[in-house]
LOZA-570306 format. One record per residue: x, y, z of N, C-alpha, C, O in turn; residue number from 1; residue in one letter. Coordinates in nm, 3 decimals. Layout:
<rs>
<n.east=X | n.north=Y | n.up=Z | ca.east=X | ca.north=Y | ca.up=Z | c.east=X | c.north=Y | c.up=Z | o.east=X | o.north=Y | o.up=Z | k=NUM | r=a>;
...
</rs>
This chain:
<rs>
<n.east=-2.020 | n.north=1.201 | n.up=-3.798 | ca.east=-2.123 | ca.north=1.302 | ca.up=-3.798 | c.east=-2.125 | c.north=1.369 | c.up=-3.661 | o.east=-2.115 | o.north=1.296 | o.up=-3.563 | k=1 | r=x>;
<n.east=-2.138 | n.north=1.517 | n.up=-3.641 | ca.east=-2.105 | ca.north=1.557 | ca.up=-3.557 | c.east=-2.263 | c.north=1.623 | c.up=-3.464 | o.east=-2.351 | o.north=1.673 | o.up=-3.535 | k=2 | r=x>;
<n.east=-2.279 | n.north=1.617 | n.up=-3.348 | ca.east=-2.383 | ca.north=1.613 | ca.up=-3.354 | c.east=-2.436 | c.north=1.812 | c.up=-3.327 | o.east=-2.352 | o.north=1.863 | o.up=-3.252 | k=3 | r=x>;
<n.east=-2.518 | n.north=1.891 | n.up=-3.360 | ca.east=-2.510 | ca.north=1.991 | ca.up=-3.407 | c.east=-2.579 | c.north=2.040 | c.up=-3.232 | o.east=-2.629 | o.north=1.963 | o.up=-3.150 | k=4 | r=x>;
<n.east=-2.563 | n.north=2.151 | n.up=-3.221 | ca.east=-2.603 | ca.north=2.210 | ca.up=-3.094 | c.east=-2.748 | c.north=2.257 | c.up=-3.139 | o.east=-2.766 | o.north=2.181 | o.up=-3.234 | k=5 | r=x>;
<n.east=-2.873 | n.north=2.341 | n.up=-3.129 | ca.east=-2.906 | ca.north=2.441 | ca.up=-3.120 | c.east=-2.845 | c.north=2.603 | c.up=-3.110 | o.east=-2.763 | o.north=2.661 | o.up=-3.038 | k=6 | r=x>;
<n.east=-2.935 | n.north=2.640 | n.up=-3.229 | ca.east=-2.849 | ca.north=2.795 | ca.up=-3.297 | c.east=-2.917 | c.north=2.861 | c.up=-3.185 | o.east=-2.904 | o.north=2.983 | o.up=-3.199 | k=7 | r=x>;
<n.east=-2.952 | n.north=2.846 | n.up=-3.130 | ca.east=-3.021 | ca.north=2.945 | ca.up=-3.037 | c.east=-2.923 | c.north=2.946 | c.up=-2.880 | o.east=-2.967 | o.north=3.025 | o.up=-2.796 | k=8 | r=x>;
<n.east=-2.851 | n.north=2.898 | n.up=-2.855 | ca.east=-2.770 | ca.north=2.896 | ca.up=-2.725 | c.east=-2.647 | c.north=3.025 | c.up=-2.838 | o.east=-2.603 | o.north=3.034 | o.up=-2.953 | k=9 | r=x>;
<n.east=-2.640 | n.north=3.100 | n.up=-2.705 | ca.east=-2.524 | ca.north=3.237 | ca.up=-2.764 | c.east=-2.386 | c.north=3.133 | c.up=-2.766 | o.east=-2.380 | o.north=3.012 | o.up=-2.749 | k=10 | r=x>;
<n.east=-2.298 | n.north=3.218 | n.up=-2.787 | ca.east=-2.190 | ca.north=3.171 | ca.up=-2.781 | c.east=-2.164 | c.north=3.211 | c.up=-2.644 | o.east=-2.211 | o.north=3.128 | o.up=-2.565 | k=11 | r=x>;
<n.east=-2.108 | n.north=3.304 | n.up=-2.590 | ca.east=-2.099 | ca.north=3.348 | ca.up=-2.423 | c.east=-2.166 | c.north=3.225 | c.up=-2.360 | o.east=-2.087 | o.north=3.152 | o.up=-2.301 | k=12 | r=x>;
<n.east=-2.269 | n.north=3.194 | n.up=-2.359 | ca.east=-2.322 | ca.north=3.096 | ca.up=-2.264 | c.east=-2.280 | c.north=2.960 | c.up=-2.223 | o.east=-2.283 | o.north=2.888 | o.up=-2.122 | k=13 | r=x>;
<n.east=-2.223 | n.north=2.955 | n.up=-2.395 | ca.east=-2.187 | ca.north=2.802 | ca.up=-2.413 | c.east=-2.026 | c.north=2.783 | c.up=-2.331 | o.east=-1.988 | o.north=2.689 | o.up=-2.262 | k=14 | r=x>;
<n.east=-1.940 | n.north=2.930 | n.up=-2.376 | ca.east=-1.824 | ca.north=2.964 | ca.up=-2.319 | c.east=-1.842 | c.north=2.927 | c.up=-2.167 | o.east=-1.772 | o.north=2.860 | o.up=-2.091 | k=15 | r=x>;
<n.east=-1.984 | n.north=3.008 | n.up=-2.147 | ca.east=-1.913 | ca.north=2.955 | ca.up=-1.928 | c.east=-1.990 | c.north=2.861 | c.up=-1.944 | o.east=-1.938 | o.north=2.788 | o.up=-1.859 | k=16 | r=x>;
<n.east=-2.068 | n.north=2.805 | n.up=-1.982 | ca.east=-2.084 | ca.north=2.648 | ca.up=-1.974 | c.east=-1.950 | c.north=2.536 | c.up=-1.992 | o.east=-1.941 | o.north=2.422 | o.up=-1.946 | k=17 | r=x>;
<n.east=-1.875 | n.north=2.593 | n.up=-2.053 | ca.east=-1.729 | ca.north=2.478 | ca.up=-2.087 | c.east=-1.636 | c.north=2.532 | c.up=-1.959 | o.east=-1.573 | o.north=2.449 | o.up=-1.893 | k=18 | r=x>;
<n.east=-1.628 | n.north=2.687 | n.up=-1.924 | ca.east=-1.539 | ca.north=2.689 | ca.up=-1.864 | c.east=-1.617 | c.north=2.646 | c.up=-1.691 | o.east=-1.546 | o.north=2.620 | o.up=-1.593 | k=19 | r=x>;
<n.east=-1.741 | n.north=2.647 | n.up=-1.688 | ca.east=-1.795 | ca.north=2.557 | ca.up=-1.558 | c.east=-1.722 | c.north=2.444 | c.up=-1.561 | o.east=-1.629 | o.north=2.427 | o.up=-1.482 | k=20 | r=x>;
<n.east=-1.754 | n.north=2.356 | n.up=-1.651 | ca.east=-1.734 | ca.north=2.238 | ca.up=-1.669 | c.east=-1.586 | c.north=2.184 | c.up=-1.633 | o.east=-1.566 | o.north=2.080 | o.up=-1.571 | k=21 | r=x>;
<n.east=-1.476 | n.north=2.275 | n.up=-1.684 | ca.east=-1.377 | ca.north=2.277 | ca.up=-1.660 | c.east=-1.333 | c.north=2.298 | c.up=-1.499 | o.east=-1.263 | o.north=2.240 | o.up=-1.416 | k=22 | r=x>;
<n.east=-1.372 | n.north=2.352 | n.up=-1.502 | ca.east=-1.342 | ca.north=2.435 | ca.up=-1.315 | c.east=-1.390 | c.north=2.254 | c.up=-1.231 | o.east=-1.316 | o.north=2.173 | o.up=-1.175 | k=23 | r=x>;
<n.east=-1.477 | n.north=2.252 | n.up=-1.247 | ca.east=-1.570 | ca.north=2.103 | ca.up=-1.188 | c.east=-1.506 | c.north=2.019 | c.up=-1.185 | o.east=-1.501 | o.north=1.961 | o.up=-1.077 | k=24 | r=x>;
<n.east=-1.405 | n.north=1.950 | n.up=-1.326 | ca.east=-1.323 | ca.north=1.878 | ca.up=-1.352 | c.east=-1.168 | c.north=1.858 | c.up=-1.269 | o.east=-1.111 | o.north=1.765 | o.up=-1.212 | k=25 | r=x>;
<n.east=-1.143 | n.north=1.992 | n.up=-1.298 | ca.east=-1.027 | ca.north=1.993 | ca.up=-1.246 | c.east=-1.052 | c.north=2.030 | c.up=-1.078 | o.east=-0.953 | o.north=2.026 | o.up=-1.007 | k=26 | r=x>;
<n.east=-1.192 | n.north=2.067 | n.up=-1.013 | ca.east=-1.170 | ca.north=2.071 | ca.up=-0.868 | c.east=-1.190 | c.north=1.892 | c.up=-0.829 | o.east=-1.155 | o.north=1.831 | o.up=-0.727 | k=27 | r=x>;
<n.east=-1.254 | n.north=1.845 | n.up=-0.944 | ca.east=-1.290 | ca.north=1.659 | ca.up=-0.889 | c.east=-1.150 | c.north=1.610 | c.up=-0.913 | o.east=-1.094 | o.north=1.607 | o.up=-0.803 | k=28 | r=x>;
<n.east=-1.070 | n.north=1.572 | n.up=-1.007 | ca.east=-0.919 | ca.north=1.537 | ca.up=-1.013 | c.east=-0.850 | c.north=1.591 | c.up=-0.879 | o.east=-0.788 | o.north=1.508 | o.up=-0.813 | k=29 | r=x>;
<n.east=-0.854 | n.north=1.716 | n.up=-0.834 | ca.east=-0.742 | ca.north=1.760 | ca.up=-0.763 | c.east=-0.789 | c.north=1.704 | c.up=-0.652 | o.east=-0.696 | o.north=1.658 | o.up=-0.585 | k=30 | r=x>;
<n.east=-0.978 | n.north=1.674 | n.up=-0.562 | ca.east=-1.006 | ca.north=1.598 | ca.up=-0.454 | c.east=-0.973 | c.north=1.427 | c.up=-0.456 | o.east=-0.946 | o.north=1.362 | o.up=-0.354 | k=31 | r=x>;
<n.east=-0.980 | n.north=1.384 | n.up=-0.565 | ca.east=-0.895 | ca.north=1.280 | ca.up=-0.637 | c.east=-0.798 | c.north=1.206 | c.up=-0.575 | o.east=-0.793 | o.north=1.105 | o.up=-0.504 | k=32 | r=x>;
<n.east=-0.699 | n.north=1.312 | n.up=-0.636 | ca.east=-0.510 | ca.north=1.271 | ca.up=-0.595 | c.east=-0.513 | c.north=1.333 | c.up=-0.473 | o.east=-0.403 | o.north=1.288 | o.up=-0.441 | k=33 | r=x>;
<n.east=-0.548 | n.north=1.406 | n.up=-0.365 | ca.east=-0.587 | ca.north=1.401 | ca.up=-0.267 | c.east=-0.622 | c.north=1.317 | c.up=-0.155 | o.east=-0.569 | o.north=1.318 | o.up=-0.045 | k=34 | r=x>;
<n.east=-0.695 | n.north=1.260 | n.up=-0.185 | ca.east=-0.792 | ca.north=1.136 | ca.up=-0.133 | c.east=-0.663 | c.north=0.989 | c.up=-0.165 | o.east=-0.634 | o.north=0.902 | o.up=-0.082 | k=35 | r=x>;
<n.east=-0.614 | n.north=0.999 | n.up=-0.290 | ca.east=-0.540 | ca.north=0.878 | ca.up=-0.316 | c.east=-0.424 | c.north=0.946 | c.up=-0.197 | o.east=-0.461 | o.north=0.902 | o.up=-0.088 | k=36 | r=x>;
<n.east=-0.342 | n.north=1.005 | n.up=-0.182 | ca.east=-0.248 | ca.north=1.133 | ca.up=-0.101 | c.east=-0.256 | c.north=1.027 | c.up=0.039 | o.east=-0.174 | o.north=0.955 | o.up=0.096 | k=37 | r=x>;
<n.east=-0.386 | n.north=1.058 | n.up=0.059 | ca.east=-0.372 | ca.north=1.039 | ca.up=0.201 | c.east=-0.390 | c.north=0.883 | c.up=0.226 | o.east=-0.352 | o.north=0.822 | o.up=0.326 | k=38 | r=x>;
<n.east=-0.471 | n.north=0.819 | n.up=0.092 | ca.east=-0.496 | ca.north=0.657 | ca.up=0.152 | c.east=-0.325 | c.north=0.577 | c.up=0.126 | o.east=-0.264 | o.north=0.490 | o.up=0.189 | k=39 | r=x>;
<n.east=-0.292 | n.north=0.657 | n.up=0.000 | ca.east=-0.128 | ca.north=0.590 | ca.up=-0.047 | c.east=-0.049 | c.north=0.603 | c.up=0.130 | o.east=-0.006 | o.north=0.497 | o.up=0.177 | k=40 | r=x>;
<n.east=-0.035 | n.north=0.748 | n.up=0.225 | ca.east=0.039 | ca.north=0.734 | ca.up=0.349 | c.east=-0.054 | c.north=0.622 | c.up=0.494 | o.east=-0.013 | o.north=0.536 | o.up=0.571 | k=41 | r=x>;
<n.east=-0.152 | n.north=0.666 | n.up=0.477 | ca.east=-0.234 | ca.north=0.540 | ca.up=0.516 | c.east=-0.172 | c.north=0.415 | c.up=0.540 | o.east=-0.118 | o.north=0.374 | o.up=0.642 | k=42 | r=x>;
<n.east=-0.192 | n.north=0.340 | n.up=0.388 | ca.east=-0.096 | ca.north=0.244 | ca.up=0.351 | c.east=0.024 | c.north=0.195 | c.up=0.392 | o.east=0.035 | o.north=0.096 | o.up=0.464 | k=43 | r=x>;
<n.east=0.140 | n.north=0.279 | n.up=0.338 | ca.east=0.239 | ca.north=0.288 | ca.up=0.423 | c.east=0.266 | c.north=0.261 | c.up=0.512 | o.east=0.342 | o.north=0.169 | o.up=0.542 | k=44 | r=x>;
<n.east=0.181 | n.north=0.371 | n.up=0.616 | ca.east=0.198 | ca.north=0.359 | ca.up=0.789 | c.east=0.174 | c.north=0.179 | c.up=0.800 | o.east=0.265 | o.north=0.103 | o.up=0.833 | k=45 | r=x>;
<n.east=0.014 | n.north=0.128 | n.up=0.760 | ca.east=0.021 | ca.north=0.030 | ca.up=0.846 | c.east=0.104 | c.north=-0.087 | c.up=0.799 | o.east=0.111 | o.north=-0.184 | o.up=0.874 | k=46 | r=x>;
<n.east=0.156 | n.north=-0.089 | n.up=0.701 | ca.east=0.280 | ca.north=-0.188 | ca.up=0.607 | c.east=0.377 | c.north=-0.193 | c.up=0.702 | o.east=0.417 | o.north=-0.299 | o.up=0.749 | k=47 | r=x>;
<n.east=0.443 | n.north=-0.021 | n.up=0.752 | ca.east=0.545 | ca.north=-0.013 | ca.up=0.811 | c.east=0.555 | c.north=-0.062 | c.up=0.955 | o.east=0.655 | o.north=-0.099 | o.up=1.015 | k=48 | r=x>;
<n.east=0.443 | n.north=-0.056 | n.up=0.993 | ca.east=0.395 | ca.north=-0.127 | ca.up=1.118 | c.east=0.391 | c.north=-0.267 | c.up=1.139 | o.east=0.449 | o.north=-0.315 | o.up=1.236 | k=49 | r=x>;
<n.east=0.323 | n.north=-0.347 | n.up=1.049 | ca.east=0.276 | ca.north=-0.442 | ca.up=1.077 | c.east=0.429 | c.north=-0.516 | c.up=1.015 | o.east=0.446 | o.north=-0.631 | o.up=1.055 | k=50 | r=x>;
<n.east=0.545 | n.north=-0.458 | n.up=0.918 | ca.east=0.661 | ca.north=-0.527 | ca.up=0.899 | c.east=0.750 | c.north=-0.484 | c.up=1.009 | o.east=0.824 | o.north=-0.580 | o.up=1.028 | k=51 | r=x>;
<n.east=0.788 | n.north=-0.372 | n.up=1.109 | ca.east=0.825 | ca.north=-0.350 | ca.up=1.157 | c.east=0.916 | c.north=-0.546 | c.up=1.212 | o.east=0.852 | o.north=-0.643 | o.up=1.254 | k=52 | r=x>;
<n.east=1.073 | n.north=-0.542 | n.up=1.191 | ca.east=1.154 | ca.north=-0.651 | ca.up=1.270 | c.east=1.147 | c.north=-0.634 | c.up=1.409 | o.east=1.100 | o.north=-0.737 | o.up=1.457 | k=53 | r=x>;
<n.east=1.178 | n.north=-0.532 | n.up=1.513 | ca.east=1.172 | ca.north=-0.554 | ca.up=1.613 | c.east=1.054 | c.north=-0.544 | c.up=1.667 | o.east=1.083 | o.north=-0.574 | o.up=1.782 | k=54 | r=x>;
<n.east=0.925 | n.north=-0.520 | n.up=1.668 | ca.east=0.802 | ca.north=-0.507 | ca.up=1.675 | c.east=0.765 | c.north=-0.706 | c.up=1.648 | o.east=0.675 | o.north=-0.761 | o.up=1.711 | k=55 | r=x>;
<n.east=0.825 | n.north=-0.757 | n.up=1.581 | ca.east=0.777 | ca.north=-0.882 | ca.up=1.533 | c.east=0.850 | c.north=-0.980 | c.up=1.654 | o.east=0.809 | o.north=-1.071 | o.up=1.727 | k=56 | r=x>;
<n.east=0.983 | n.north=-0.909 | n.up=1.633 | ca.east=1.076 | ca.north=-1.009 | ca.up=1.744 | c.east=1.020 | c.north=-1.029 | c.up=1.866 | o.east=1.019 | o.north=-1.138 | o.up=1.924 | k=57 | r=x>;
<n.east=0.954 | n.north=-0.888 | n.up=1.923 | ca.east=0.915 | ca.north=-0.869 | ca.up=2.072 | c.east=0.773 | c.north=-0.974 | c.up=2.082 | o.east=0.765 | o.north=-1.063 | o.up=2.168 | k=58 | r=x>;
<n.east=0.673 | n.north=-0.949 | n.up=1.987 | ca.east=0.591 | ca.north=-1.046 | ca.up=1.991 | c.east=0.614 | c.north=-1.179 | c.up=1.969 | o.east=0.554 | o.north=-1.261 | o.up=2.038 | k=59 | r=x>;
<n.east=0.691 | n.north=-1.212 | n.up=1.886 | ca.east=0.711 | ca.north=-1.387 | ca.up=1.858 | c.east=0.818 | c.north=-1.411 | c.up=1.949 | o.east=0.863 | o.north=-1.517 | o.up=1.906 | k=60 | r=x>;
<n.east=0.899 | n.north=-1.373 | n.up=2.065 | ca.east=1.028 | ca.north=-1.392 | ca.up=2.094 | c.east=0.994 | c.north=-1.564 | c.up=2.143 | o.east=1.069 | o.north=-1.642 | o.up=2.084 | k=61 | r=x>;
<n.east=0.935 | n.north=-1.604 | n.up=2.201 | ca.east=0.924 | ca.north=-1.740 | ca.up=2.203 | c.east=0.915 | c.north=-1.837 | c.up=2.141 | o.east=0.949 | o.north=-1.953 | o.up=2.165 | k=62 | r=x>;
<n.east=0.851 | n.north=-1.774 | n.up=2.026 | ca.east=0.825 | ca.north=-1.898 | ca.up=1.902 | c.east=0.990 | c.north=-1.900 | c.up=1.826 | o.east=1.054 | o.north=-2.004 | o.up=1.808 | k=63 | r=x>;
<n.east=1.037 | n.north=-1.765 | n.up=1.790 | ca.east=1.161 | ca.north=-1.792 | ca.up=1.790 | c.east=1.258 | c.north=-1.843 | c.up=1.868 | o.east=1.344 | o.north=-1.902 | o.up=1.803 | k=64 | r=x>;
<n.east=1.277 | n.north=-1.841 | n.up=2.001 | ca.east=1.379 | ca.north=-1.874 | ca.up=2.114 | c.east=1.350 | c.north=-2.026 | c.up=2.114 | o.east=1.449 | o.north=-2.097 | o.up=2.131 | k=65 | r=x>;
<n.east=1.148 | n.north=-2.129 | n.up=2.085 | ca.east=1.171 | ca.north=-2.259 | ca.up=2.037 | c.east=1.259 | c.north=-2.307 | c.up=1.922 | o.east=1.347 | o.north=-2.392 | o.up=1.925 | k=66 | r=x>;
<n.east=1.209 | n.north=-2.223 | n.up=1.805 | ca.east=1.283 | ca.north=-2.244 | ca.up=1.666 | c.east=1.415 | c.north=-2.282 | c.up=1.660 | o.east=1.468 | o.north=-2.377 | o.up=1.603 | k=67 | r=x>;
<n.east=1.486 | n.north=-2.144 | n.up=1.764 | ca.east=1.651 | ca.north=-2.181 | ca.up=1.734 | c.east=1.746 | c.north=-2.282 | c.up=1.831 | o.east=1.862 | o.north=-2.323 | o.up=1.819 | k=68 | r=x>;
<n.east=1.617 | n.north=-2.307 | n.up=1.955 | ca.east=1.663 | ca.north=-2.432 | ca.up=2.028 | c.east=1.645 | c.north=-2.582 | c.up=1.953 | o.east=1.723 | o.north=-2.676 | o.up=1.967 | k=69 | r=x>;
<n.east=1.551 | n.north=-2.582 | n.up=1.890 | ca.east=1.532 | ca.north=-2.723 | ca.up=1.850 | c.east=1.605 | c.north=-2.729 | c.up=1.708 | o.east=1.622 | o.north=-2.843 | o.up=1.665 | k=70 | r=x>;
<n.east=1.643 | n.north=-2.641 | n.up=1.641 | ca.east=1.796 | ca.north=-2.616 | ca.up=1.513 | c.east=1.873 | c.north=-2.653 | c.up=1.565 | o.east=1.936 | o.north=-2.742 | o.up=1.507 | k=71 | r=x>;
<n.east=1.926 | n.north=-2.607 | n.up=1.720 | ca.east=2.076 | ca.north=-2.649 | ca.up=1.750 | c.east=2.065 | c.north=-2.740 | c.up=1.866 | o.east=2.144 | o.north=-2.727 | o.up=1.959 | k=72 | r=x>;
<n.east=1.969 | n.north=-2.834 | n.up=1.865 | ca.east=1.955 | ca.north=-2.953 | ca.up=1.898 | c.east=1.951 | c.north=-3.076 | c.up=1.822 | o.east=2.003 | o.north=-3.183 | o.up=1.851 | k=73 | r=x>;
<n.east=1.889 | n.north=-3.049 | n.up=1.730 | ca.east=1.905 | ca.north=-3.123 | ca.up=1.579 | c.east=2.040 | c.north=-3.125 | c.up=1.521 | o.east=2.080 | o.north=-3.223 | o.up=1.458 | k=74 | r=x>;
<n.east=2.115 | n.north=-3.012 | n.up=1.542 | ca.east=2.241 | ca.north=-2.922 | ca.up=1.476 | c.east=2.330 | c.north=-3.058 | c.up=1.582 | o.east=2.409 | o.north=-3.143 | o.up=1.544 | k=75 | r=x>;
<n.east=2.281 | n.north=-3.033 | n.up=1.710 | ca.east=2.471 | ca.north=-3.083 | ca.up=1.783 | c.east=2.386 | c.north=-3.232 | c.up=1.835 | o.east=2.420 | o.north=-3.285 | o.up=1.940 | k=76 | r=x>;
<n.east=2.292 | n.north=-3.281 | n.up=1.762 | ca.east=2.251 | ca.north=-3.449 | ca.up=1.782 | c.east=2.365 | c.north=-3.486 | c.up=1.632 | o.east=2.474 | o.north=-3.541 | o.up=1.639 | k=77 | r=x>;
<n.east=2.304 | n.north=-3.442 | n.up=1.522 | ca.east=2.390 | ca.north=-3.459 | ca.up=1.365 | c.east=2.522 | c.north=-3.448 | c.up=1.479 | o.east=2.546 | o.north=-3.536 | o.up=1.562 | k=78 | r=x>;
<n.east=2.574 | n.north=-3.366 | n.up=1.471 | ca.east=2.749 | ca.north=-3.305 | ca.up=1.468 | c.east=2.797 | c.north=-3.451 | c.up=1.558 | o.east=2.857 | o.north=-3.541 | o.up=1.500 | k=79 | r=x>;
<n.east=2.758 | n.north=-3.462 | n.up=1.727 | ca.east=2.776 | ca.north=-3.559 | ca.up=1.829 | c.east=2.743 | c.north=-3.733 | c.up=1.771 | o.east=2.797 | o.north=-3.832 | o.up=1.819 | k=80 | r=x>;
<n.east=2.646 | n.north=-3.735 | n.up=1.662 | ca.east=2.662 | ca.north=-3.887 | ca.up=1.551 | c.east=2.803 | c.north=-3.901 | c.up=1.512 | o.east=2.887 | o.north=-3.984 | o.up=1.549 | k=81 | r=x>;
<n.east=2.812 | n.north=-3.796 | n.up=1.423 | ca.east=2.925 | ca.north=-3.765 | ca.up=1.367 | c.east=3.060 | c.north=-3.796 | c.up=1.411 | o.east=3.151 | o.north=-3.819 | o.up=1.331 | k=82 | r=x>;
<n.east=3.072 | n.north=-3.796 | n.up=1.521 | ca.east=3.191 | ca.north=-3.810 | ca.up=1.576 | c.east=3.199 | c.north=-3.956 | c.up=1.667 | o.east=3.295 | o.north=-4.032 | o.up=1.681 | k=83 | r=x>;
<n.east=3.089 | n.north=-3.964 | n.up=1.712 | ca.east=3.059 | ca.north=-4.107 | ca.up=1.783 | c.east=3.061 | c.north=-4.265 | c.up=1.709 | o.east=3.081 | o.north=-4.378 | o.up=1.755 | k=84 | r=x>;
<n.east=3.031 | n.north=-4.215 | n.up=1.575 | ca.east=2.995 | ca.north=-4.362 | ca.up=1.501 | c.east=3.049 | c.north=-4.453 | c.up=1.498 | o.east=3.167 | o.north=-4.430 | o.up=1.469 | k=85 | r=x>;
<n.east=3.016 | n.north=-4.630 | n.up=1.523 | ca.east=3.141 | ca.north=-4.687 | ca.up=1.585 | c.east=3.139 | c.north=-4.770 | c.up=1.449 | o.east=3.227 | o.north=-4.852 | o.up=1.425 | k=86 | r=x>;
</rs>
C-alpha cells in the first residue's frame, strides 16, 4: 500500500522538493568520499612511517647489534662443540 500524498501540493513543488533533495544528497556523498580521501592518505602516511625499515633500524640499532651478537655466539659456541668433542 502506497502511502498517498495530499492533492493539494502542485506538482512543480513536489518537483523542486525531489530535485532539493537530490542536490543535498549528492552534495553529502561527494563531502563523504572526500573526508574518506583524505583520512584513507592520512592513513597511509602514518603506516608508511611508522613501517618505514631504515627509520626502525636507526632506532633499534642496538637491540639489533645485541640480537645478532648473541646468534653468533650461540652460532660459533654450537660450531667450536662440534669440532672439539672428545
Amino acid at each position: 500500500m502506497k502511502a498517498e500524498l495530499p492533492s493539494h501540493f502542485p506538482a512543480e513543488v513536489l518537483e523542486q522538493r525531489a530535485a532539493e533533495q537530490r542536490r543535498r544528497l549528492r552534495n553529502s556523498v561527494s563531502d563523504f568520499r572526500s573526508s574518506l580521501s583524505g583520512l584513507k592518505s592520512a592513513v597511509e602516511q602514518n603506516v608508511r612511517e611508522r613501517l618505514d625499515p631504515n627509520r626502525l633500524a636507526r632506532r633499534h640499532m642496538w637491540r639489533l647489534a645485541a640480537g645478532a651478537s648473541l646468534i653468533a655466539l650461540v652460532a660459533g659456541h654450537g660450531i667450536a662443540g662440534f669440532f672439539t668433542r672428545r
